[in-house]
Backbone and ligand atoms as CSV (ligand in chain L), in Angstrom:
chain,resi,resn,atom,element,x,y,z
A,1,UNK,N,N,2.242,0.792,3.838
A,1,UNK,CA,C,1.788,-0.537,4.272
A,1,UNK,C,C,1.976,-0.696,5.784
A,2,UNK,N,N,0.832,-1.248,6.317
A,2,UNK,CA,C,1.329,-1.215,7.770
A,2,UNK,C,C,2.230,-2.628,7.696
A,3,UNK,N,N,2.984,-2.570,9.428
A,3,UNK,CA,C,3.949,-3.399,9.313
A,3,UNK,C,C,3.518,-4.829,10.884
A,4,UNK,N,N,4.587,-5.727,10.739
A,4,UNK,CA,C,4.215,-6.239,11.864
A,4,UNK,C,C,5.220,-5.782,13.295
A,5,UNK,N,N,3.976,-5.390,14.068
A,5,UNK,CA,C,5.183,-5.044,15.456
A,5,UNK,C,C,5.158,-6.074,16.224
A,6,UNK,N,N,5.138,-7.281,16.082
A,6,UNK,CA,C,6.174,-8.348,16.731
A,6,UNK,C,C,7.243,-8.962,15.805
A,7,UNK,N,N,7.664,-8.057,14.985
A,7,UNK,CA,C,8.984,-8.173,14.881
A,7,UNK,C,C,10.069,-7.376,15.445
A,8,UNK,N,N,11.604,-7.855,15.446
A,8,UNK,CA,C,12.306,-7.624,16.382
A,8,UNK,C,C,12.767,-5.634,16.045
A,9,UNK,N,N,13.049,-5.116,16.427
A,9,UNK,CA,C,13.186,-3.513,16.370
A,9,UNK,C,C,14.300,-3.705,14.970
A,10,UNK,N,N,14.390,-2.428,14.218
A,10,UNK,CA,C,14.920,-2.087,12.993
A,10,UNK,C,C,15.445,-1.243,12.792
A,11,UNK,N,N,17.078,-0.946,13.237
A,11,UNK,CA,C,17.705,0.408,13.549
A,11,UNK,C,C,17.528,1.099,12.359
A,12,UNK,N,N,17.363,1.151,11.178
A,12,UNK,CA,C,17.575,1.501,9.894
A,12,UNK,C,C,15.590,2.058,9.804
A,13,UNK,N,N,15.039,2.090,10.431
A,13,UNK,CA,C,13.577,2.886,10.240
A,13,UNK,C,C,13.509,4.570,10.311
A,14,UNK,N,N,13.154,5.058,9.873
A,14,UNK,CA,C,13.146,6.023,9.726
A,14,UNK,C,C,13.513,7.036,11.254
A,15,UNK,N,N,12.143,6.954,12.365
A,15,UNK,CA,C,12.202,7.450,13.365
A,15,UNK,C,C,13.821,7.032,14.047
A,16,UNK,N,N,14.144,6.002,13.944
A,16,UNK,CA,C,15.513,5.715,14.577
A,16,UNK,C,C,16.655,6.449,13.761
A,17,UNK,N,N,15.927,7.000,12.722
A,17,UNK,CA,C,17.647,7.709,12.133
A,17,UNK,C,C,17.740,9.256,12.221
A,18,UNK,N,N,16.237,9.224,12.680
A,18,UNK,CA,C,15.883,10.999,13.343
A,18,UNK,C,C,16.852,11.145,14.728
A,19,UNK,N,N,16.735,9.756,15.022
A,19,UNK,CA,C,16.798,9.836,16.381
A,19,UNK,C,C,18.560,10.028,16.701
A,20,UNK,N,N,19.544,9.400,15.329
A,20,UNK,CA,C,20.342,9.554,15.315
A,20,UNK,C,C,20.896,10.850,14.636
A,21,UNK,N,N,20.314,11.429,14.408
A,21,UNK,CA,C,20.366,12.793,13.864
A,21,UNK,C,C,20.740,12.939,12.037
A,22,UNK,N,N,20.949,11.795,11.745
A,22,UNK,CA,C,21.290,11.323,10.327
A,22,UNK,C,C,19.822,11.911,9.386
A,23,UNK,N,N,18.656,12.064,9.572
A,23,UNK,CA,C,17.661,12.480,9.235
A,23,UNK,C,C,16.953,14.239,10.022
A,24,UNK,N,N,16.843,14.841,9.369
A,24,UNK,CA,C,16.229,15.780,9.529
A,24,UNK,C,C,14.744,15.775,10.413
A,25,UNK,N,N,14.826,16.251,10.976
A,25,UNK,CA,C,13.172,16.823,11.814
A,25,UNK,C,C,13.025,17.841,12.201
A,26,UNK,N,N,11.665,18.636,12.302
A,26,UNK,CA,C,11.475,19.751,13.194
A,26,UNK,C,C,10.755,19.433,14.487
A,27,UNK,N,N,12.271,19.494,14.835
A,27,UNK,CA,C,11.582,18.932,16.686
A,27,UNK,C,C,11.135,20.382,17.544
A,28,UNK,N,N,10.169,20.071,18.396
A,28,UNK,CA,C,9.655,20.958,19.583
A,28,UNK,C,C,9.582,20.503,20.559
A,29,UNK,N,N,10.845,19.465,21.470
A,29,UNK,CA,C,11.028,18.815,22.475
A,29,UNK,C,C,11.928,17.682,22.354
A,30,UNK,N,N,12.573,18.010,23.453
A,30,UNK,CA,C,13.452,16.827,23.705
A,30,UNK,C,C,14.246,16.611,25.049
A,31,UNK,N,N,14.087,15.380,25.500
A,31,UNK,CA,C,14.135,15.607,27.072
A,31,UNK,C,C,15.281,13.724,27.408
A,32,UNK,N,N,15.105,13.424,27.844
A,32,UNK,CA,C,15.965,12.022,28.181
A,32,UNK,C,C,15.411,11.113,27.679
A,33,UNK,N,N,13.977,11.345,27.978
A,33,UNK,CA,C,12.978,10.165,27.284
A,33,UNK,C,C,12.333,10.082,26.387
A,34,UNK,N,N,12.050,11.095,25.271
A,34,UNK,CA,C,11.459,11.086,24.424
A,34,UNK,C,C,12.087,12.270,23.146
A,35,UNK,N,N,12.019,12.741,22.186
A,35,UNK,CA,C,11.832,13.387,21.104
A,35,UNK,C,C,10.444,13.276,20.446
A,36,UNK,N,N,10.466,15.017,20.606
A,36,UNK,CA,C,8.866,15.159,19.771
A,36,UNK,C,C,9.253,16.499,18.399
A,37,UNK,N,N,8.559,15.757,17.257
A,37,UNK,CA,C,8.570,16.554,16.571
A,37,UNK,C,C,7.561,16.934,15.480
A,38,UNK,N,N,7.152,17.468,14.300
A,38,UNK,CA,C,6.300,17.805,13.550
A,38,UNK,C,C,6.129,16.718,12.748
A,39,UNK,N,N,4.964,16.176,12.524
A,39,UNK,CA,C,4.658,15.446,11.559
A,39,UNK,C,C,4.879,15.734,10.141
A,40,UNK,N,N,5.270,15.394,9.188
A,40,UNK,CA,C,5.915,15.499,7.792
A,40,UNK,C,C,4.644,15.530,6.866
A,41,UNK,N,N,3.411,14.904,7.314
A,41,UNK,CA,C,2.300,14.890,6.075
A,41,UNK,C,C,1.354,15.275,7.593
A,42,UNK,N,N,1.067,16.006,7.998
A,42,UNK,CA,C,0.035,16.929,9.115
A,42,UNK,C,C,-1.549,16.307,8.688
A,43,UNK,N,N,-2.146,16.074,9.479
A,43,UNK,CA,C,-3.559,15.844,9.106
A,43,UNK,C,C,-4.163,16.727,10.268
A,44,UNK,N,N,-3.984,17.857,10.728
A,44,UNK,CA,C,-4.258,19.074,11.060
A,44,UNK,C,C,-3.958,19.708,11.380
A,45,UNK,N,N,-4.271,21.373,11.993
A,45,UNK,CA,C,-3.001,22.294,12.036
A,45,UNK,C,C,-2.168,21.736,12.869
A,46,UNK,N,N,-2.071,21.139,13.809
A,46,UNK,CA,C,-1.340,20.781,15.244
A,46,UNK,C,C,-1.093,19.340,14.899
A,47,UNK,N,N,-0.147,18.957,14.186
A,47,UNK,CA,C,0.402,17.061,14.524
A,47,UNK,C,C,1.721,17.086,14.653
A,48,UNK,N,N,1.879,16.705,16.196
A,48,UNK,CA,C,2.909,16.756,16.523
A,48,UNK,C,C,2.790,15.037,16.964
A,49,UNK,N,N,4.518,14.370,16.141
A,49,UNK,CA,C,4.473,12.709,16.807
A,49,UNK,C,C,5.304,12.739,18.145
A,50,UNK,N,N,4.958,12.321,18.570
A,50,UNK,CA,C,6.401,11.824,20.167
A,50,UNK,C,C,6.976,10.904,20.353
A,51,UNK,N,N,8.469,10.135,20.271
A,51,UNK,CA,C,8.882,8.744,20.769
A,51,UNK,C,C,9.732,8.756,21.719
A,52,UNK,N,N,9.435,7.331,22.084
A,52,UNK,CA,C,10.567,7.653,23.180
A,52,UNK,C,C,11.929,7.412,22.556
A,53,UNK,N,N,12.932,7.511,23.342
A,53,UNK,CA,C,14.471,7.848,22.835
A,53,UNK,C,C,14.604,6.025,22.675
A,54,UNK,N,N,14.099,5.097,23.836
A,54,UNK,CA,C,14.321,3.450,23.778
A,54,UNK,C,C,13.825,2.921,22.319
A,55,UNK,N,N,14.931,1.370,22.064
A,55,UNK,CA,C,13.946,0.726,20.840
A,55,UNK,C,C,13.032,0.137,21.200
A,56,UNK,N,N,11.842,0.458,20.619
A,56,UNK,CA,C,10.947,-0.093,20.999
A,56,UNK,C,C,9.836,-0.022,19.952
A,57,UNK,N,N,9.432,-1.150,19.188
A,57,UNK,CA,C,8.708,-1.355,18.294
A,57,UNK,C,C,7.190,-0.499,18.396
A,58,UNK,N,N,6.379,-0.510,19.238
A,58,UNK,CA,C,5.245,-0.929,19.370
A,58,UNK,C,C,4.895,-0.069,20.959
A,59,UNK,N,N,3.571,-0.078,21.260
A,59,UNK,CA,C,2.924,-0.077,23.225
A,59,UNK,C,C,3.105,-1.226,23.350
A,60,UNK,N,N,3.200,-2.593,22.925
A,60,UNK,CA,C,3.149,-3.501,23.462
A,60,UNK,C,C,4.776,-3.531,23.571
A,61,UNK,N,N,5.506,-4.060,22.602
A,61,UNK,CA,C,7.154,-3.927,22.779
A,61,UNK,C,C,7.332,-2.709,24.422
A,62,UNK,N,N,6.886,-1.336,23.933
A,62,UNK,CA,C,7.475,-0.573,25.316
A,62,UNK,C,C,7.085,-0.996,26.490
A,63,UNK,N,N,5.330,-1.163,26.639
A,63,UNK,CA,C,4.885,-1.176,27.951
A,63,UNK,C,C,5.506,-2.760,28.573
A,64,UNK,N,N,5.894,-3.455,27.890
A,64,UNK,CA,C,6.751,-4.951,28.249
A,64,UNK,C,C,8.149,-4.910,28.533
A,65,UNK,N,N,8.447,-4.246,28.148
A,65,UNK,CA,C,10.009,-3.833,28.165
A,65,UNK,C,C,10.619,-2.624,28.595
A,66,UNK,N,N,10.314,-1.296,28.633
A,66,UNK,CA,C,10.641,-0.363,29.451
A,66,UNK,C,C,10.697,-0.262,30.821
A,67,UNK,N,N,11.608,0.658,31.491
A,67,UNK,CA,C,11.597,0.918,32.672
A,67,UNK,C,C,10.746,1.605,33.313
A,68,UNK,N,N,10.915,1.776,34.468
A,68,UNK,CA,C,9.094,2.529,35.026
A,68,UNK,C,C,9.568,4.301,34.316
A,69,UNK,N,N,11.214,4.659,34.379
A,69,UNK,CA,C,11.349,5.642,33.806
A,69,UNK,C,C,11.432,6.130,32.865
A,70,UNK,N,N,11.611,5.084,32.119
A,70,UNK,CA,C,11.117,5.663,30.522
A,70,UNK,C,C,9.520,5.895,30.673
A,71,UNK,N,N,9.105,4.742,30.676
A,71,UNK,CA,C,7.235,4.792,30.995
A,71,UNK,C,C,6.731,6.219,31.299
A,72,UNK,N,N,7.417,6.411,32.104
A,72,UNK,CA,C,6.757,7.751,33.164
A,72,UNK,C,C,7.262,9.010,32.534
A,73,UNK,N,N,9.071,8.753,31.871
A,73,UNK,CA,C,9.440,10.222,31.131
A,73,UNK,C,C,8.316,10.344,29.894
A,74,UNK,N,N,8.435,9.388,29.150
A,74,UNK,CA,C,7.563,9.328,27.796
A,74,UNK,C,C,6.093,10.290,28.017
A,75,UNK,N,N,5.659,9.155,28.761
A,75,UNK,CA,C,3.859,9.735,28.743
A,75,UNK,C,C,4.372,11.136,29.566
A,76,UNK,N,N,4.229,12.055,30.369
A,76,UNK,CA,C,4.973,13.242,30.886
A,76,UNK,C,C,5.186,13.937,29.518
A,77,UNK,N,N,5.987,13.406,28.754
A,77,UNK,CA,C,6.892,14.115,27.533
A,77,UNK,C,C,5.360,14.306,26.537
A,78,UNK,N,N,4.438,13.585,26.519
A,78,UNK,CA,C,3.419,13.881,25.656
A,78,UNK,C,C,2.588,14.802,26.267
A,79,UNK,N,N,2.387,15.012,27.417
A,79,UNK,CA,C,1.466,16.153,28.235
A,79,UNK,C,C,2.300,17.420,28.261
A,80,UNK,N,N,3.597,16.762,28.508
A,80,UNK,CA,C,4.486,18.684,28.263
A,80,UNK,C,C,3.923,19.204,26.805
A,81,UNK,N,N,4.413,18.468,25.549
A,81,UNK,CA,C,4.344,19.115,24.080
A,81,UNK,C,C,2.848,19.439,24.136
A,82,UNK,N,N,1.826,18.515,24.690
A,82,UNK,CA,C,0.429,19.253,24.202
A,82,UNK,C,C,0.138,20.450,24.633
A,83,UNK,N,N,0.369,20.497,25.817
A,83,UNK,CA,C,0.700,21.996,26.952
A,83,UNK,C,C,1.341,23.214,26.855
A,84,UNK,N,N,2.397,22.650,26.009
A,84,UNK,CA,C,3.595,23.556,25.312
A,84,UNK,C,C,2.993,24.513,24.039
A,85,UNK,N,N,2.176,23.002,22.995
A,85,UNK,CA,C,1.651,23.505,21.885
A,85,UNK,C,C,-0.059,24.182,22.270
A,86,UNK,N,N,-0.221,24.710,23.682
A,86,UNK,CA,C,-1.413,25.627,24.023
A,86,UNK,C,C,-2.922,24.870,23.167
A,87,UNK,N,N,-2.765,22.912,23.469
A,87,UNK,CA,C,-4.146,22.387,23.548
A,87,UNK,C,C,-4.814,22.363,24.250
A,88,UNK,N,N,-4.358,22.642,25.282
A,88,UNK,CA,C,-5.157,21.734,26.619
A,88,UNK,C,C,-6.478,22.480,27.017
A,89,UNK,N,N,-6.723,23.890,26.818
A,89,UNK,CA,C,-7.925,24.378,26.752
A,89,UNK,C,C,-9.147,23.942,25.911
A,90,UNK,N,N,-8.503,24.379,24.294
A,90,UNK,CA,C,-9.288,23.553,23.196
A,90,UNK,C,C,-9.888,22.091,23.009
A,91,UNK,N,N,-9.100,21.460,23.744
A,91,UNK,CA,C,-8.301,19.941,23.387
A,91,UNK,C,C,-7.940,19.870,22.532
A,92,UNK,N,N,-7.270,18.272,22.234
A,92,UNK,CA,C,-6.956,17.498,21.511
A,92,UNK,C,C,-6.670,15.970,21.862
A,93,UNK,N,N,-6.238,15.368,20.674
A,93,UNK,CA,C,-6.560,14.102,20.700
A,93,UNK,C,C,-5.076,13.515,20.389
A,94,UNK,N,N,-5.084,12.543,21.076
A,94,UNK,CA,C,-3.982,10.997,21.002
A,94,UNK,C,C,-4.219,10.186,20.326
A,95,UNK,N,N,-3.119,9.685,19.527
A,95,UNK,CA,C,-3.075,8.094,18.835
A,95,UNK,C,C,-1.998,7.491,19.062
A,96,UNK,N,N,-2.124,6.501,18.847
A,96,UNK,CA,C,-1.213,5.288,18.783
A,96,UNK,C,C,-1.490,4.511,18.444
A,97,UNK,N,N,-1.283,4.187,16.494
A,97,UNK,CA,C,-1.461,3.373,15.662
A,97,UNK,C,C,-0.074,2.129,15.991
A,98,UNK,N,N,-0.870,0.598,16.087
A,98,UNK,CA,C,-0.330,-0.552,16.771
A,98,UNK,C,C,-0.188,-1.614,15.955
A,99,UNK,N,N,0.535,-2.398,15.143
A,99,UNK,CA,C,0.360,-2.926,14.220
A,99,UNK,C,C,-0.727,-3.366,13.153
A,100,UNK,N,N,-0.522,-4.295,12.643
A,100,UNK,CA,C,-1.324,-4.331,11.215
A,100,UNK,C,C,-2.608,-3.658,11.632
A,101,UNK,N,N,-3.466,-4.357,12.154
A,101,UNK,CA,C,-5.661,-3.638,12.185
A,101,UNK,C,C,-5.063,-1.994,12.756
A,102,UNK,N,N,-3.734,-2.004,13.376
A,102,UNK,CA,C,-3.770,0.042,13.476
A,102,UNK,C,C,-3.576,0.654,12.647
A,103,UNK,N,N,-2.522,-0.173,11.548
A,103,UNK,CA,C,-2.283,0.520,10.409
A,103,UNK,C,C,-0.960,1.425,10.963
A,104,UNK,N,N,-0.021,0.674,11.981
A,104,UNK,CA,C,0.876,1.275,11.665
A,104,UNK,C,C,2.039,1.020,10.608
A,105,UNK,N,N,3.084,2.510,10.343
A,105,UNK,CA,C,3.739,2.237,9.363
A,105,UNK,C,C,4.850,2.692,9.519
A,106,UNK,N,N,4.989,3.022,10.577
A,106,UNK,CA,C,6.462,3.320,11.419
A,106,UNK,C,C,7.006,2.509,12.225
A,107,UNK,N,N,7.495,1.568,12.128
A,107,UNK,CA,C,8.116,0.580,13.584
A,107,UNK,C,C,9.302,1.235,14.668
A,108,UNK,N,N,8.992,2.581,15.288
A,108,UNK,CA,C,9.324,2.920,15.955
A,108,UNK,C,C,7.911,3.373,16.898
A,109,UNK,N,N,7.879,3.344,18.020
A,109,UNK,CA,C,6.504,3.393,18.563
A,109,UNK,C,C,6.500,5.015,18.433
A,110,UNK,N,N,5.048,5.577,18.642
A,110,UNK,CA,C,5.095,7.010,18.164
A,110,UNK,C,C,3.828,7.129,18.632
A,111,UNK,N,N,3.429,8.362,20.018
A,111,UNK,CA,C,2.220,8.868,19.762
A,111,UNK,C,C,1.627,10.087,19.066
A,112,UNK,N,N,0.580,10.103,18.313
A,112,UNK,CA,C,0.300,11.403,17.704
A,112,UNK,C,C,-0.164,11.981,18.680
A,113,UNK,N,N,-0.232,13.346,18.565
A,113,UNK,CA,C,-0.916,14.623,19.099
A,113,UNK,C,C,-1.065,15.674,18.027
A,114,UNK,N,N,-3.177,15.254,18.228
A,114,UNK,CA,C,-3.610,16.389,16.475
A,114,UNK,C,C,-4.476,17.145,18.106
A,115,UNK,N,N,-4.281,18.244,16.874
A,115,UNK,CA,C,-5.020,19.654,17.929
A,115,UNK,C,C,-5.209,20.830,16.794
A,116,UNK,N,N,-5.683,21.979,16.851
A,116,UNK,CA,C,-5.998,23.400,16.394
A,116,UNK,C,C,-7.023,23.191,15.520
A,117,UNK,N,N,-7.811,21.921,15.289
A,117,UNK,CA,C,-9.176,22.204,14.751
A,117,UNK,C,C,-10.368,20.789,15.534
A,118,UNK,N,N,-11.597,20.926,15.306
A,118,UNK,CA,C,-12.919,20.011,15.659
A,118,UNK,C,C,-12.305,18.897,15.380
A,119,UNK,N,N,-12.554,17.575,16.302
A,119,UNK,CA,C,-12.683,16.283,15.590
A,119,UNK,C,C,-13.922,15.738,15.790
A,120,UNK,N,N,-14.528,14.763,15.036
A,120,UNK,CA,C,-15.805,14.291,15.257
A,120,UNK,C,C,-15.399,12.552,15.064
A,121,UNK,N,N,-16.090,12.150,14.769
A,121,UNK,CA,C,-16.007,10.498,14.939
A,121,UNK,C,C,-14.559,10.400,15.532
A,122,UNK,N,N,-14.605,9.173,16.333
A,122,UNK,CA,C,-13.370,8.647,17.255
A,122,UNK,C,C,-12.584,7.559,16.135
A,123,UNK,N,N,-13.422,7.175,15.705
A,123,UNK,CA,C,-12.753,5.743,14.461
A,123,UNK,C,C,-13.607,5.796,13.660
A,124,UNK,N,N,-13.528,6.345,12.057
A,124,UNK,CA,C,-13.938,6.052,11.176
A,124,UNK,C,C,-14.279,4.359,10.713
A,125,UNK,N,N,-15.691,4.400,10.190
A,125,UNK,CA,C,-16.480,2.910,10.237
A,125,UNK,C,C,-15.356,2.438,9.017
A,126,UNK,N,N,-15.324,1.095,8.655
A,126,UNK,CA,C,-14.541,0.516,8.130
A,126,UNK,C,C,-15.270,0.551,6.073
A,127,UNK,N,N,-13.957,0.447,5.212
A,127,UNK,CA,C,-14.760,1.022,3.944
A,127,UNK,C,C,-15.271,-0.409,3.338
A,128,UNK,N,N,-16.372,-0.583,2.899
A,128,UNK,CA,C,-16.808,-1.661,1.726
A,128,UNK,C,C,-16.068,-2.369,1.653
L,1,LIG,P1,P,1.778,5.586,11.693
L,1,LIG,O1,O,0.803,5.183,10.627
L,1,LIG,O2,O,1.125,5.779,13.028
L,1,LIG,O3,O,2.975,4.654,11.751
L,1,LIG,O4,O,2.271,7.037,11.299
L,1,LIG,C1,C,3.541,7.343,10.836
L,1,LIG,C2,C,3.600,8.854,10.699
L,1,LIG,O5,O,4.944,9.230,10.487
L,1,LIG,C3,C,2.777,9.420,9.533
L,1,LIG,O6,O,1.833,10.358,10.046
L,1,LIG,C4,C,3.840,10.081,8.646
L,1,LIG,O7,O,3.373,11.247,8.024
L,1,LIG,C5,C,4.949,10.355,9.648
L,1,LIG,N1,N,6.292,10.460,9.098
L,1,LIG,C6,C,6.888,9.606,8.236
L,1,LIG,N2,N,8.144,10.020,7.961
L,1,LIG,C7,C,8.347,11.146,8.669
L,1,LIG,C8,C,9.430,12.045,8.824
L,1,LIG,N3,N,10.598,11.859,8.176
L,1,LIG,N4,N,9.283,13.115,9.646
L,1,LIG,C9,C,8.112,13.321,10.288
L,1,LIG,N5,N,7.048,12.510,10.201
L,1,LIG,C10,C,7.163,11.439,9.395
């Protein structure tokens, strides 16, 4: 179910207990500002999520509330892992699902990075 991200942050969410190491991940980065690791249900060969280390619900929660250095480690921290994970020739693609119409379902903010196969449509049309 997606959730609402103007509510207040939720230490007990999943990504925050990765973050405390109490939960398992397979991370491939980790730097001051962010942790990146493998997505748990992959929707292609390459999904890797990224957050930053701050609470922060949402882009709107971070980009309102972070420092210019988180801001700047974070996004950085998503161009290292794509770079790292040898997209940047092929490409690949970014998300950042944003409350309810994004359908997010993590209230820890999180960007995806899908890569190692074609994507075609940017946003699937909406169903019946
Ligand atoms: P979103 O809809 O943008 O909030 O996506 C949340 C993502 O988190 C989904 O792609 C899930 O597969 C992923 N996810 C949920 N739990 C875990 C976990 N424990 N480790 C890695 N990825 C997870």
């Amino acid at each position: 179910m997606p959730i609402d991200a103007t509510l207040p942050y939720d230490d007990s969410n999943i990504f925050a207990r990765i973050l405390r190491g109490e939960l398992p991940a397979k991370t491939v980065h980790e730097d001051d500002y962010a942790l990146a690791f493998h997505d748990i249900n992959p929707q292609a060969p390459v999904h890797i999520l990224v957050i930053p280390k701050g609470r922060y619900v949402s882009w709107d929660d971070f980009t309102t509330k972070a420092r210019d250095a988180e801001v700047a480690g974070f996004i950085r921290a998503v161009g290292q892992v794509a770079r790292a994970a040898g997209l940047v020739e092929p490409g690949y693609r970014l998300l950042a699902n944003i409350g309810g119409h994004g359908h997010q379902e993590v209230p820890h903010l999180h960007v995806h990075i899908f890569g190692g196969r074609q994507f075609r449509e940017m946003v699937p049309p909406p169903r019946d």
